[in-house]
PLY file of the C-alpha trace (Angstrom):
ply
format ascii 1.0
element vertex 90
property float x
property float y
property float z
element edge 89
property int vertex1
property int vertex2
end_header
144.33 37.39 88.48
144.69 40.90 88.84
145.18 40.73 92.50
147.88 38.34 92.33
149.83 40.90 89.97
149.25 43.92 92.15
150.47 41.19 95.31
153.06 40.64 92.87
154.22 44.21 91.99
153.89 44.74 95.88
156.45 42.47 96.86
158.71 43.47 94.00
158.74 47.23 95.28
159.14 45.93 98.92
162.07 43.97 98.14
163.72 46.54 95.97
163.58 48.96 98.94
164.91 46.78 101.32
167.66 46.22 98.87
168.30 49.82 97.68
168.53 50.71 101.79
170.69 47.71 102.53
173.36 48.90 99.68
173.17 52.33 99.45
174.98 55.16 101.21
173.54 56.29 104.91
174.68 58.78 107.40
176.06 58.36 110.74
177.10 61.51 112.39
180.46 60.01 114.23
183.66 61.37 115.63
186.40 58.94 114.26
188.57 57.90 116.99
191.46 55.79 115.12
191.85 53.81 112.06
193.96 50.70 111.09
194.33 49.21 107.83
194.63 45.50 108.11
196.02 42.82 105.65
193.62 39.50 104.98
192.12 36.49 102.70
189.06 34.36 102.63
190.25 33.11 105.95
190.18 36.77 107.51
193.03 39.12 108.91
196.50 37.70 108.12
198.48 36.60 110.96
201.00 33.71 112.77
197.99 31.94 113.35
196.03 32.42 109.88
199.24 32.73 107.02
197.75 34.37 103.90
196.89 30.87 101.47
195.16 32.71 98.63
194.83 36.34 97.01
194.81 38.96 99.42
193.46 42.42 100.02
193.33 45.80 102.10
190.74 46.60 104.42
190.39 49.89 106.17
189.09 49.36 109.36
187.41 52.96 110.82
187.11 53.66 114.88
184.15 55.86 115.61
182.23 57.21 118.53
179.04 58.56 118.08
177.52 61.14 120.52
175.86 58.29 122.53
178.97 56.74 123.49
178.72 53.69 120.94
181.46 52.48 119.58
181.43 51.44 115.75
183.81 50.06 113.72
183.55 50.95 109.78
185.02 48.30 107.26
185.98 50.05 104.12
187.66 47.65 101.90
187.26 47.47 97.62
184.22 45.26 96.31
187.13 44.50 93.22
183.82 45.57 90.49
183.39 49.16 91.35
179.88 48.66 92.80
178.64 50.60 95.16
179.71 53.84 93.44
180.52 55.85 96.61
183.36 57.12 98.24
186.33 54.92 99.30
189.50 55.78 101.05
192.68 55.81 99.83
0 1
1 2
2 3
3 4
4 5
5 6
6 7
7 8
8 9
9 10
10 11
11 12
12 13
13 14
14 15
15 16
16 17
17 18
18 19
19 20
20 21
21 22
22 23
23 24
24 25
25 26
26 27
27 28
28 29
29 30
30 31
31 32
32 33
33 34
34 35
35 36
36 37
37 38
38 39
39 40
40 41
41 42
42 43
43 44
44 45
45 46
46 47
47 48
48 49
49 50
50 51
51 52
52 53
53 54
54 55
55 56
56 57
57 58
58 59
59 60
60 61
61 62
62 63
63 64
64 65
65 66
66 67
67 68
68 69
69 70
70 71
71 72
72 73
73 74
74 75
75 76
76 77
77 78
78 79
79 80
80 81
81 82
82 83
83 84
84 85
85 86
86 87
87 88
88 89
C-alpha cells in the first residue's frame, strides 16, 4: 500500500511539472523581425473566405529570428480570464 502512494505522489509531481513547464513563462533569445496583428473567430483569421460568424478577438502575431536562422512565429493573443499572469502586448 505504501508503494502505490509513493507511485502515486510520483506521478502527481511528474505531471505537475510537465504542466507548470508547458504554461509558464520561458526564454527565447530572438531578434523580432515584424509583427502583424490579425482579426479572427473559432473558425481562425477573418477573411473573404472565412467571414467572422461568432465573437471575435485580436491576436498579435510576433516574427522572430533566432541566432540559428529559425524562424518563429509568437501568438500573443488574451486567454479572456487573466491566466497566465505574464506580460501581454498592447
Amino acid at each position: 500500500m505504501k508503494k502505490i502512494f509513493i507511485a502515486y505522489i510520483v506521478c502527481f509531481a511528474i505531471g505537475t511539472a510537465i504542466l507548470f513547464s508547458y504554461y509558464l513563462p520561458s526564454t527565447d533569445i530572438v531578434k523580432i523581425t515584424g509583427s502583424e496583428v490579425k482579426r479572427v473567430d473559432n473558425d481562425g483569421p477573418i477573411s473573404a473566405d472565412n467571414p467572422a460568424d461568432g465573437p471575435t478577438r485580436d491576436v498579435y502575431y510576433i516574427y522572430t529570428i533566432n541566432e540559428n536562422k529559425k524562424i518563429m512565429v509568437y501568438r500573443n493573443e488574451d486567454t479572456g480570464w487573466s491566466f497566465p499572469f505574464y506580460f501581454k502586448i498592447q
